[in-house]
N, C-alpha and C positions, 0 to 999 in steps of 0.2 A: 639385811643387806647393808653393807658398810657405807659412809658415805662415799668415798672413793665411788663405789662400786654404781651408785647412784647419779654421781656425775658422769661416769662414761656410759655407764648404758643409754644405748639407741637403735631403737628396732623399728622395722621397715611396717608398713600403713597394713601388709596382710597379718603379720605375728598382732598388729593394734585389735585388729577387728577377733582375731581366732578368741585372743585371751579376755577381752571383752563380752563378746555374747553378738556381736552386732553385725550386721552387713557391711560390705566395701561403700555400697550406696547410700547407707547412714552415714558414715565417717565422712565420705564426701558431702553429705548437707550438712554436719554439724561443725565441717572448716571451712562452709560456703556462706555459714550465717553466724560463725565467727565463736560456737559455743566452745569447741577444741581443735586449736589451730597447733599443728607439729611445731615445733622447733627448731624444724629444719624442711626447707620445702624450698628443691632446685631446679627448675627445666633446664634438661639435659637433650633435649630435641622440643621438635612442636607438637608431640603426642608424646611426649615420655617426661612425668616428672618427680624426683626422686622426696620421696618423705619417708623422715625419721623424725620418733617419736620418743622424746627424753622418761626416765621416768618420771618427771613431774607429772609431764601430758599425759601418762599412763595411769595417772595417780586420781588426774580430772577427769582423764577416759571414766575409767571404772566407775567413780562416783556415779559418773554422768549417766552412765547406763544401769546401774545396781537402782538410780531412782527410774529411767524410762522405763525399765522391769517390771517395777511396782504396779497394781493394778488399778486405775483408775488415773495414775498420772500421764501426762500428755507432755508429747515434747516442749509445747508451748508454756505450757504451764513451766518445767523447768528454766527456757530462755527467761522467762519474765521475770522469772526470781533472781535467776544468775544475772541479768543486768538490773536489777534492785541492788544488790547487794554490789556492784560495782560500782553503782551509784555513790555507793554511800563507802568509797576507798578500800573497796575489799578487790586486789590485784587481783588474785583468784583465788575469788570465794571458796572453787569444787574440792580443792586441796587445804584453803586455808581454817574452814568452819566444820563441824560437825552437821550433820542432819538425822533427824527421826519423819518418821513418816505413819500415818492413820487413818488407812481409807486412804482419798484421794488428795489429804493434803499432807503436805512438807513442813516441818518445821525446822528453825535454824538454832544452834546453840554458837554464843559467840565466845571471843575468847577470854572475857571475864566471868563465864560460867552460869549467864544469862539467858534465857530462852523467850523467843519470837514468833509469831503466827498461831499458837494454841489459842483456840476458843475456850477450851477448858481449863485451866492449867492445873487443878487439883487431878486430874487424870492422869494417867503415868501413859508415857510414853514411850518409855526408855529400852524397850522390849526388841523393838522396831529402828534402834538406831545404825546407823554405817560406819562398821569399826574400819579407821583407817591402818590398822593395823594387819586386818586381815587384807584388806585390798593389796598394801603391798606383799604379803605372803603370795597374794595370786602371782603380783608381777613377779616374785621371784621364779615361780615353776619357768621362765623363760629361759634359766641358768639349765643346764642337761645335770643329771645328776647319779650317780655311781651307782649303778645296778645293786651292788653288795650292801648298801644299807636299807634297802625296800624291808620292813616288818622291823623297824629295830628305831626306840625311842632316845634319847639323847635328852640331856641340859647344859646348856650352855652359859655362863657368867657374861650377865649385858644384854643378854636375845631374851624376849616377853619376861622381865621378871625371873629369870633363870627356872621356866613353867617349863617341863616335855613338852619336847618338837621331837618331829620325826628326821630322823637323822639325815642329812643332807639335804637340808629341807630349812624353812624356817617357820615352817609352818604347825601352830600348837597341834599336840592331842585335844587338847579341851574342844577345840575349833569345830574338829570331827566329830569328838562327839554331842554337839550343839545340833548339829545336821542329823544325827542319828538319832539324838530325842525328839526332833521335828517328823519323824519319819522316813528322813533320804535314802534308799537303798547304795551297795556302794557304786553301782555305775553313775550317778547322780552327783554324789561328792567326787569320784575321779574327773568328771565335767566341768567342777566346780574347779578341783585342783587337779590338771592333769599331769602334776610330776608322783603325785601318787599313786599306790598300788593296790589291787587286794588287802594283801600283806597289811599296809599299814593301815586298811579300812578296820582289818581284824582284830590287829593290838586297840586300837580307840575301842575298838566294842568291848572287850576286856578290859580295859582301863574304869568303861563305863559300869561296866557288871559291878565291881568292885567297887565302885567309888558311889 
């Protein structure tokens, strides 16, 4: 996603919740207690008010929800750290830091290439981290995308490393087939990435076979 393309996208609080994973009633506690507040939030009557969501918001949506996901973490658990970490002059930490996660806790990497909150640190943890690179691949499936390239691989100069993405898409092969070494069948990763298709579930599995 270019940046152009990154300053004007803004999509409305249901496309928030679909491409997230989350409820309308979640989104509304977590801009009620201040964790992901839109961008744009107008009363247009006394029951109607209109929110759009940048893709930064999109950016701290997803984080936000890729850790409530995690199993053992709590939403609380999250506020607490994300107001630690504002504490300490991080605008928005969800977008600004890395995070890995182990069992039930979080860890933060900041941006001198330091890491915080391990009990262990000889343990690796790196397994379990939140690429924000695929998060925004997710926000991209927002964009519609041309039926005629479904099953068909591309590289591009400048997009991940000039790595295969799937065509009209910006989203890697490798990516796919990360989920496909985990197990994911392909309705699972079209869930994951809903601008995807069979088709490019197929080529990733042939990518994989070979590689």
């Amino acid at each position: 996603m270019t940046q152009a393309m990154e300053d004007t996208l803004a999509v409305s609080d249901k496309q928030a919740v679909k491409l997230a994973g989350i409820s309308m009633r979640q989104l509304r506690y977590w801009e009620q207690v201040g964790l992901i507040v839109p961008s744009i939030s107008e009363q247009i009557s006394p029951r109607n008010t209109v929110r759009l969501y940048s893709f930064q918001d999109l950016l701290e949506l997803l984080v936000a929800a890729e850790l409530r996901h995690r199993p053992g973490i709590s939403l609380q658990h999250i506020q607490r750290l994300v107001a630690h970490l504002r504490a300490r002059d991080f605008d928005a930490p969800l977008r600004e830091l890395k995070f890995a996660t182990r069992g039930s806790e979080i860890y933060i990497q900041y941006p001198d290439g330091t890491w915080s909150g391990d009990s262990a640190p000889d343990q690796l943890i790196y397994h379990q981290v939140l690429a924000l690179d695929e998060v925004g691949a997710k926000i991209q499936t927002l964009r519609d995308r041309d039926p005629a390239t479904a099953g068909h691989v591309v590289k591009r100069r400048g997009v991940h490393g000039s790595k295969p993405i799937f065509a009209g898409t910006r989203i890697p092969v490798d990516t796919v087939q990360r989920y496909l070494q985990a197990g994911y069948g392909t309705k699972a990763i079209i869930l994951e990435y809903p601008s995807l298709t069979p088709a490019d579930i197929e080529v990733a599995r042939n990518y994989a076979a070979v590689g």
